[in-house]
KEMIDREN-259512 format. One line per 2 residues: for each residue y, x, z of C-alpha. Coordinates in steps of 0.25 Angstrom, whole numbers, plus 5000, padded with zeros to 4 digits. Layout:
BEGIN
Y/X/Z; ...
//
This chain:
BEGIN
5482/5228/5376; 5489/5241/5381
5478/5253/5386; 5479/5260/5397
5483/5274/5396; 5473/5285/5398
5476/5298/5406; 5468/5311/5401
5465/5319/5413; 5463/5332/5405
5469/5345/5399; 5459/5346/5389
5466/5343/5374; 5453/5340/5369
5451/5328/5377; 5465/5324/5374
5464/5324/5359; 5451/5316/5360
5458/5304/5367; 5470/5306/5356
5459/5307/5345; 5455/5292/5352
5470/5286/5351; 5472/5286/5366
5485/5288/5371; 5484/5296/5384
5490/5307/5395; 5484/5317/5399
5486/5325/5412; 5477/5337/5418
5467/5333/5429; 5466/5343/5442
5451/5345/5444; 5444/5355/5450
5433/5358/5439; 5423/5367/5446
5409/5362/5447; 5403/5360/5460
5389/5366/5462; 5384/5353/5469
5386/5347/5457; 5379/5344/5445
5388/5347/5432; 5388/5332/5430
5395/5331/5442; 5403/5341/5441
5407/5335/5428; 5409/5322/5434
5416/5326/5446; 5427/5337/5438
5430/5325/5429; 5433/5314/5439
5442/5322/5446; 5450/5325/5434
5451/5309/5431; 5454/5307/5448
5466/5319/5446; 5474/5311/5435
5472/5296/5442; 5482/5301/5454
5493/5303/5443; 5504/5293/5442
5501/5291/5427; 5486/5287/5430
5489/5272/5434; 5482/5263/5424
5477/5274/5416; 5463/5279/5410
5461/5292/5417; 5452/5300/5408
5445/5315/5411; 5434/5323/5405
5428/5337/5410; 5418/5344/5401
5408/5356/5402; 5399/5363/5394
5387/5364/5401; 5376/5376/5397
5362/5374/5404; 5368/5370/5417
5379/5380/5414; 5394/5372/5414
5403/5380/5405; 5418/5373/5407
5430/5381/5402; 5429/5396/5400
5440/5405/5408; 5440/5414/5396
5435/5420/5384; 5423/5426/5389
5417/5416/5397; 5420/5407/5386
5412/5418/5376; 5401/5416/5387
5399/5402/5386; 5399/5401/5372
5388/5413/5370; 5380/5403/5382
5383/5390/5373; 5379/5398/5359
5366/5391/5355; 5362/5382/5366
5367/5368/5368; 5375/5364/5380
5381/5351/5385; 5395/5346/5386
5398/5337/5397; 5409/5330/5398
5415/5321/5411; 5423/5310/5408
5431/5301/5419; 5440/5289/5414
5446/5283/5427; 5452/5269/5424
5465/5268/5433; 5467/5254/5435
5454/5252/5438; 5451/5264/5447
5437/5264/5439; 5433/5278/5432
5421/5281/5423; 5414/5294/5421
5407/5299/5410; 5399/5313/5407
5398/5316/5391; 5387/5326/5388
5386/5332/5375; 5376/5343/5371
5382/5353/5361; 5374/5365/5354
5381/5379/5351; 5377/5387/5338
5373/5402/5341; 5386/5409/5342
5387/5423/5342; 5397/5432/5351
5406/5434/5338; 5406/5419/5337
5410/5417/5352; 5421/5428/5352
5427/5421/5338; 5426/5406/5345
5434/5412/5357; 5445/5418/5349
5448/5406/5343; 5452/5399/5358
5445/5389/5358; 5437/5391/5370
5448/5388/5380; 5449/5376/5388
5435/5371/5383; 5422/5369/5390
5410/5378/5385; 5421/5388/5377
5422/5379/5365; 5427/5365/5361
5419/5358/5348; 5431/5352/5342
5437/5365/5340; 5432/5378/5333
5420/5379/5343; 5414/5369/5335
5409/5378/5326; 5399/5383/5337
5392/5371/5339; 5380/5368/5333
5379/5352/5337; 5382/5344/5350
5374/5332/5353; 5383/5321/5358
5398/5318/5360; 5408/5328/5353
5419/5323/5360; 5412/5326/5374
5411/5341/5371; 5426/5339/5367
5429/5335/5381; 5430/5321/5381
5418/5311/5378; 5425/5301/5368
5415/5289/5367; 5413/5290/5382
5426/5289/5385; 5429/5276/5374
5418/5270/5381; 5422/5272/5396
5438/5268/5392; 5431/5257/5384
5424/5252/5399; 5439/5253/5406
5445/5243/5395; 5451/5252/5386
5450/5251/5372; 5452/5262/5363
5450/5255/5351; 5462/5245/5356
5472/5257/5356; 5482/5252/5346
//
């Protein structure tokens, strides 16, 4: 039985290598959403609402018919704080002297919208990660490696930021960008099998 093809509506190459990593064949193309939070919202909602509209930018797309249409947004949050992408080096040095030595949470939005159904699922991933105690060396030397950039929080787990991480409780592939268990489950519930792939 042939699959339907699945759209990535992302720019991150982090959520891209975790759907290749899973054997899926896919396309990706960059979502328009306005990602600033509204203050009448909770940060769930916002979440919710930032991640939706990435998914609804791709279905008007000609090459959206019949396809799973797959989003994700994640944030670092910090004792109600939301840290989302530093601007630059010094408020990414910031977050991380905020994050050293405390435990913050990771949440992750994802929409999977089902084409020929019209039918969409939402899921929020939540996973708690602790930080080491980092000194200010530490922070500058992290940052001169580059890998801040682009990533939630100032730092990305898979990559050399791993070293400041002390444990996480829950999904690593959540504080990736992509919760990967949820998203077999909700693709599983659309009728697509990723175990029938070959």
């Amino acid at each position: 039985m042939q699959q339907k093809k699945i759209i990535l509506a992302s720019s991150s190459p982090r959520r891209a290598q975790l759907l290749a990593m899973l054997g899926l064949v896919f396309q990706t193309i960059v979502p328009e959403a306005d990602e600033s939070f509204r203050e009448e919202n909770t940060i769930e909602e916002n979440l919710k609402m930032i991640t939706e509209q990435k998914a609804r930018s791709v279905c008007h797309t000609p090459t959206s018919k019949d396809a799973f249409i797959v989003a994700a947004d994640t944030i670092v949050v910090l004792e109600n704080t939301v840290f989302s992408k530093p601007k630059d080096a010094a408020q990414a040095f910031d977050m991380l002297t905020a994050l050293s030595g405390k435990t913050h949470s990771v949440l992750t939005g994802l929409s999977v919208v089902d084409r020929t159904r019209n039918a969409s699922t939402y899921y929020l991933g939540k996973t708690d990660v602790t930080f080491q105690t980092i000194t200010s060396e530490e922070i500058q030397d992290y940052l001169a490696h580059g890998q801040w950039t682009d990533k939630a929080g100032a730092y990305g787990i898979q990559g050399i930021g791993s070293v400041l991480i002390e444990k996480i409780n829950g999904c690593f592939y959540n504080v990736m960008g992509l919760p990967v268990p949820a998203l077999y489950r909700i693709l599983k519930s659309f009728g697509y099998n990723l175990f029938h792939l070959k």
